[in-house]
N, C-alpha and C positions, 0 to 999 in steps of 0.2 A: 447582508448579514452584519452583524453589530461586531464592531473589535479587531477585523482582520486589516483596516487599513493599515498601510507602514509595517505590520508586521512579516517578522523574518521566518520563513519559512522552508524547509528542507523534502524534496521528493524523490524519494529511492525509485529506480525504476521510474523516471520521469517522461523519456520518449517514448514508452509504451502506450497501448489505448487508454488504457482506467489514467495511466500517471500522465499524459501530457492532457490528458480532460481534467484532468486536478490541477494540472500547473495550470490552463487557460482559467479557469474557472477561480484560483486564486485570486492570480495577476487580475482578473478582472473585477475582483473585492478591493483590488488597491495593497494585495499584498507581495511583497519581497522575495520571488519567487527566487531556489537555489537547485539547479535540473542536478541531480546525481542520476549517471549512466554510464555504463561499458560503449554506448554504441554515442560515438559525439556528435556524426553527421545527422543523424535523427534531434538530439538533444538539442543543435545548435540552429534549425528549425523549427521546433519549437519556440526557443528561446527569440531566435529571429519577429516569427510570430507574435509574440506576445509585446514584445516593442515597437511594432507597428502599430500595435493599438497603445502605445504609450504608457503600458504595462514594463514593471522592472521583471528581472531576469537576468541568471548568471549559469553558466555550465561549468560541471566538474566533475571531468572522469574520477570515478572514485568504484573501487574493486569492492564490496562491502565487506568479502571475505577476510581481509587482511586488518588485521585491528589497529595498525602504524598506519596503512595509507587513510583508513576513516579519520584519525582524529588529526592528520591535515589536511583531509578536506574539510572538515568541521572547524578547523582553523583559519582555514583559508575563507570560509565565509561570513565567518565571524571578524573577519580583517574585511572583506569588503561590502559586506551588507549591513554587520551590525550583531549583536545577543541572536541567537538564536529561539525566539517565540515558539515556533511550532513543528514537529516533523512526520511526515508519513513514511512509516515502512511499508511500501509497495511491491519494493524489487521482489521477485520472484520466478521458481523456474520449476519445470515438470516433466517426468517422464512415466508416460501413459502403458503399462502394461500391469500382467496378474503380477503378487509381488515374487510367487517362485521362481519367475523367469526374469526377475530382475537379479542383478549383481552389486557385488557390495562397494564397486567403486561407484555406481550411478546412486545407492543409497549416500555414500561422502558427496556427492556434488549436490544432491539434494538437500540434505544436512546441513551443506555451508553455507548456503546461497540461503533457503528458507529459515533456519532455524538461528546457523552463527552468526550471519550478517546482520541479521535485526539486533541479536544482543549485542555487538559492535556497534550499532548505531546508537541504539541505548546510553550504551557505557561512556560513550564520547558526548554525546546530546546535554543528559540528565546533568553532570557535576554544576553545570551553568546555570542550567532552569532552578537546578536547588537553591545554590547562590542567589539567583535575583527573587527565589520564591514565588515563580511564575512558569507558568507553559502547558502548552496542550500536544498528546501525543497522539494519534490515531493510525491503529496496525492491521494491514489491509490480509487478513486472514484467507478461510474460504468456507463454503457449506460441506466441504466435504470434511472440514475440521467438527461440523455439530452435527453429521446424521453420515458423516463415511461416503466412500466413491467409489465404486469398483475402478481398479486400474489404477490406484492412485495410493497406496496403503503409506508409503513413508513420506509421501506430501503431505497428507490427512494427518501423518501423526507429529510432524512438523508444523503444522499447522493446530492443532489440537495443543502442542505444546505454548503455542503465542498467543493463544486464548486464555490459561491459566497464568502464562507471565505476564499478561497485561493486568489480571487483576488482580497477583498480586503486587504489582509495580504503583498499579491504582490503590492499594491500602498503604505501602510505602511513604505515596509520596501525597495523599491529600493534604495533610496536614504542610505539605511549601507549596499549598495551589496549584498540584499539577495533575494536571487531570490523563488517561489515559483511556482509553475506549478504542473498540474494535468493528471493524466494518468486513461483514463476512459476502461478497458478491455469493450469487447462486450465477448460472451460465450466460457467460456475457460475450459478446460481438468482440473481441478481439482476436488478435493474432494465435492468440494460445487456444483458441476454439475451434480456430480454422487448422490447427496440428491436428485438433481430436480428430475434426469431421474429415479432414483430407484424407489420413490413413484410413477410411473405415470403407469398407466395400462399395457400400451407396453412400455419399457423404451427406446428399439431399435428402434422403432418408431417416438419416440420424438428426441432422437440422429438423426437422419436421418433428421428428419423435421427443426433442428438448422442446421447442416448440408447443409441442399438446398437453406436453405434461406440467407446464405453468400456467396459471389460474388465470394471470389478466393475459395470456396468451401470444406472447410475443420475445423472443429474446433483451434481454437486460444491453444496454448501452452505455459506456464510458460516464457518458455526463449524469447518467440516475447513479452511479456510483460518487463522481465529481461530488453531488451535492450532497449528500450523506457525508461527506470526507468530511465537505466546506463548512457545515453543520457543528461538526464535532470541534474541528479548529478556531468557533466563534464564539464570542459572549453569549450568545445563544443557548450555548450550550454548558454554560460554568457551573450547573448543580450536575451536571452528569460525569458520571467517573466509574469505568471496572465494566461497562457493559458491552453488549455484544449484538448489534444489529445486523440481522440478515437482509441484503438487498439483491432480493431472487423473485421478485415478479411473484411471491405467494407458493414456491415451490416448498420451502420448506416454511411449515407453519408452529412447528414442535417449537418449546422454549428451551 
């Protein structure tokens, strides 16, 4: 893809499945990967990884909730990589029940993690991108933020909210070349799928049941997510701005 080489780029939630498929799949554009995560020993594996293939890469615990430790770890990579070009809000966290039997502390951990963090990462990212009147954002949403999820009511609506502050953060800032867009997975192979199915009576069951209900018929994978990111982060993609791609294997087809 055109434009990602040498650039600096920042991944929330980067040892996970979708974010360390995004950080390999950078680093192997030739871009300036920076792993933001709670968990190091994953991140640092990753990171490892990627400079074996002679790929860069930096790790930094970074809490997103906290709006002082973001913008030194956003400082901190701007001291050792460079301007920050590009950042994906990834990180994210969920908990799977009806929402009556949810409680209002598990709504605040939900709230922080999906909703506040991103605009922490924002608020530290943007003031520079404005400055050099350059950069691309991409915020890794979900489908249950455009058609709902059972089980899922204050993720969806945290997620429903970073869909509408992406675009308009994307009318904000066209005008200093900074592009924003969104990447909405539909049900993908990672760890957070294997929560769903492990809690559920038959978990092979429910695999199956996501399974039949996608049109090309198979669950979504880190790297079909990767390249959608990598897409958005590239020259490639410089007339696109404020929109909203679902990468769900054809489950959800509504606009």
């Amino acid at each position: 893809m055109k434009g990602l080489h040498n650039k600096v780029v920042i991944v929330t939630g980067g040892a996970g499945g979708i974010g360390s498929a995004t950080c390999r799949r950078l680093a192997a554009e030739g871009a300036k990967v920076a792993i933001f995560d709670m968990n190091l020993e994953a991140a640092n594996k990753i990171a490892d990884e990627i400079k074996a293939q002679n790929g860069q890469a930096i790790v930094i615990k970074c809490d997103i909730t906290q709006h002082d430790v973001v913008n030194q770890a956003v400082a901190q990579v701007e001291s050792e990589l460079g301007p920050i070009d590009g950042l994906v809000n990834n990180a994210g966290f969920d908990i799977f029940k009806p929402f009556v039997k949810s409680e209002p502390q598990e709504w605040e951990k939900l709230i922080q993690i999906n909703l506040v963090g991103m605009l922490n990462m924002h608020h530290a990212v943007l003031k520079g991108m404005v400055e050099r009147k350059a950069g691309r954002i991409v915020n890794i949403a979900s489908d249950a933020a455009r058609v709902g999820s059972s089980g899922e009511a204050v993720y969806a609506a945290c997620k429903g909210g970073l869909l509408s502050f992406s675009k308009t953060l994307a009318r904000e800032h066209s005008r200093h070349n900074i592009t924003v867009n969104v990447v909405c997975p539909g049900p993908t192979d990672t760890a957070l799928l294997a929560q769903v199915t492990d809690g559920a009576a038959n978990p092979e069951k429910l695999r199956e049941a996501f399974v039949k209900a996608i049109p090309l018929g198979r669950l979504g994978q880190p790297d079909d997510l990767a390249s959608s990111i990598a897409f958005f982060l590239s020259d490639d993609s410089s007339f696109i701005t404020g929109q909203v791609l679902s990468v769900s294997g054809g489950l959800t087809m509504n606009g």
